[in-house]
C-alpha positions in Angstrom: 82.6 91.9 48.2 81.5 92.7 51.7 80.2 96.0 51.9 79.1 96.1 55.2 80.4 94.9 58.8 79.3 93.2 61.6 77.1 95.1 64.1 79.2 95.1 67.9 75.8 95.0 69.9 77.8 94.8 73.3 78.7 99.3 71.6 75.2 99.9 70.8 73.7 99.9 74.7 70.3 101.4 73.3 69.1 98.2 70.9 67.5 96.5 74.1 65.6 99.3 73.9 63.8 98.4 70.3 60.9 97.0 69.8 61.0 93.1 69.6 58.6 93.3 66.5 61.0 95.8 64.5 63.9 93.9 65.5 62.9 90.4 63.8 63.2 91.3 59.9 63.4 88.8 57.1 65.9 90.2 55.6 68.6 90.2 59.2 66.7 88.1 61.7 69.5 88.5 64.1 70.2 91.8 63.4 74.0 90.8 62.8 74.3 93.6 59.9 71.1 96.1 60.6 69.1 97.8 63.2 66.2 99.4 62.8 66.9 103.0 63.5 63.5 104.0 62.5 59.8 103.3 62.1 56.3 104.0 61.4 52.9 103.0 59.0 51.4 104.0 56.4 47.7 105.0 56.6 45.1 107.7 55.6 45.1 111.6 56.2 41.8 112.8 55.8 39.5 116.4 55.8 37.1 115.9 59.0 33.8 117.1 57.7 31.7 118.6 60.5 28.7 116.5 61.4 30.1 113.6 59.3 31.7 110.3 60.8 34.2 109.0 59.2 35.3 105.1 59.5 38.6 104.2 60.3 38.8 102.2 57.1 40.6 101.7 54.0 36.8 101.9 52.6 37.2 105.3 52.2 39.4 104.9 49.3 37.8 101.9 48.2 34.0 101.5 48.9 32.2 104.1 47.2 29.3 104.0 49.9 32.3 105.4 52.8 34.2 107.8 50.6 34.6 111.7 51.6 35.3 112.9 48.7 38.5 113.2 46.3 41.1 111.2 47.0 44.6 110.2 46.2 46.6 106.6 46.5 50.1 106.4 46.6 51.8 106.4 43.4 53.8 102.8 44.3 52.5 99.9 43.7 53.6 98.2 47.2 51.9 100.4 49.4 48.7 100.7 47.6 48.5 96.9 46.7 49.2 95.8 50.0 46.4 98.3 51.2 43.8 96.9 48.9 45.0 93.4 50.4 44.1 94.3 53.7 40.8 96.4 53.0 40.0 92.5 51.4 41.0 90.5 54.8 44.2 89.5 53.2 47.7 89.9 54.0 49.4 93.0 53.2 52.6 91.0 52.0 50.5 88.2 50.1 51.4 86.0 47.5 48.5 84.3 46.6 47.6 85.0 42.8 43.7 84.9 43.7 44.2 87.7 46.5 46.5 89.6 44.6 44.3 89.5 41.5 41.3 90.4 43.6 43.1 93.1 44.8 43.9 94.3 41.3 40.4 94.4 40.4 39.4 96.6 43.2 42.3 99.2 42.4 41.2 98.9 38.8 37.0 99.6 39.5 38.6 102.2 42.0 40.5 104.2 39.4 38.1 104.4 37.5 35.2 106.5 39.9 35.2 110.4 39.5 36.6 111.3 42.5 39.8 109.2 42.1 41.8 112.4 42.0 45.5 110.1 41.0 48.4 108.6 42.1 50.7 110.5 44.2 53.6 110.7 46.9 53.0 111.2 50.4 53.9 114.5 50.9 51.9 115.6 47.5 48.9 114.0 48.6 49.3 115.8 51.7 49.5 119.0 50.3 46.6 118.0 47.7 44.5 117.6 51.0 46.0 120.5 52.9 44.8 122.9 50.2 41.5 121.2 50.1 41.9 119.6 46.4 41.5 115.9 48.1 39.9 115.1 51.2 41.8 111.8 51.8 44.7 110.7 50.6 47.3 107.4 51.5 50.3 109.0 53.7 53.3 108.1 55.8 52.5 108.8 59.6 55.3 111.4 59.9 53.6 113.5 57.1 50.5 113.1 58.6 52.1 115.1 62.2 53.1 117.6 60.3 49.9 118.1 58.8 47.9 118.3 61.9 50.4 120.5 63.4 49.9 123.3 60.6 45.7 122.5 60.7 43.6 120.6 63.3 41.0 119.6 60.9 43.5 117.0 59.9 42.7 113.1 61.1 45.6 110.1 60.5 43.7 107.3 60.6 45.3 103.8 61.3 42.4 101.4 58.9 40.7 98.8 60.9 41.9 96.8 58.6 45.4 97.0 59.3 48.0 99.0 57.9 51.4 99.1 57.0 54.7 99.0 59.5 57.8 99.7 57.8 61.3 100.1 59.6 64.4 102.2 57.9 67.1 100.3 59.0 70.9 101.1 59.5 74.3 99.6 58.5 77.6 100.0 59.1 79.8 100.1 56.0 82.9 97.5 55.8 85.2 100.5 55.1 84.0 103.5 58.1 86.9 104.9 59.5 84.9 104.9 62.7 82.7 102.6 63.2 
């Protein structure tokens, strides 16, 4: 069954204007079905401390030495796997049982330190840090605007590491009256 139709590019004057990187997904490499009609990354919101310096690093969810303070990691596994991968030099979309396994371990020994506060969606780990339960917490950049529009002590921090870039992408079902 065909549930959705081919994209008419030659209607859709705006795709040149996409970036070339968001435009080249696995999944529709010629973008024949889908277009990205939005994007972003997923990083860390943290609680600046005055006088402190934090690192732009996924180390301060996972090395003890550069934590804040309590913290939160997203509550799905893809996100907070693929951030362990990269804190570890690896590939956020890796396959390899030894990285992956590695990266297990460190979310394990994680978990278990005091100030693992839990698992938790973006925007609740938001708020958890908004109200000053967490300090840090994993976070979709859009979440992360909103939060330093409502308090400037807020950071988003894009790891050093890497982070991250998902697209949303549209479709056109086979049916739409107007397409």
């Amino acid at each position: 069954i065909k549930l959705i139709q081919q994209l008419k590019h030659e209607k859709m004057p705006n795709v040149k204007n996409i970036e070339k990187v968001l435009t080249k997904m696995e999944v529709d490499p010629s973008n024949k079905l889908t277009i990205p009609y939005q994007w972003g990354t997923s990083g860390l919101i943290v609680r600046a401390h005055e006088g402190r310096q934090i690192k732009d690093s996924w180390g301060i969810l996972f090395d003890p030495a550069q934590e804040v303070g309590g913290f939160l990691l997203f509550d799905t596994a893809r996100d907070t796997i693929g951030s362990a991968l990269k804190y570890l030099g690896y590939s956020f979309n890796s396959t390899n049982p030894k990285e992956i396994e590695e990266a297990v371990k460190l979310l394990v020994a994680t978990k278990k330190r005091p100030t693992f506060l839990g698992y938790d969606g973006g925007v609740a780990g938001l708020n958890k840090v908004l109200s000053g339960i967490a300090v840090a917490a994993q976070v979709y950049n859009g979440e992360a605007i909103r939060a330093q529009e409502e308090e400037p002590g807020i950071r988003y921090l894009i790891p050093e590491e890497g982070c991250e870039i998902w697209t949303d992408p549209v479709a056109i079902p086979a049916k739409a009256t107007h397409p």
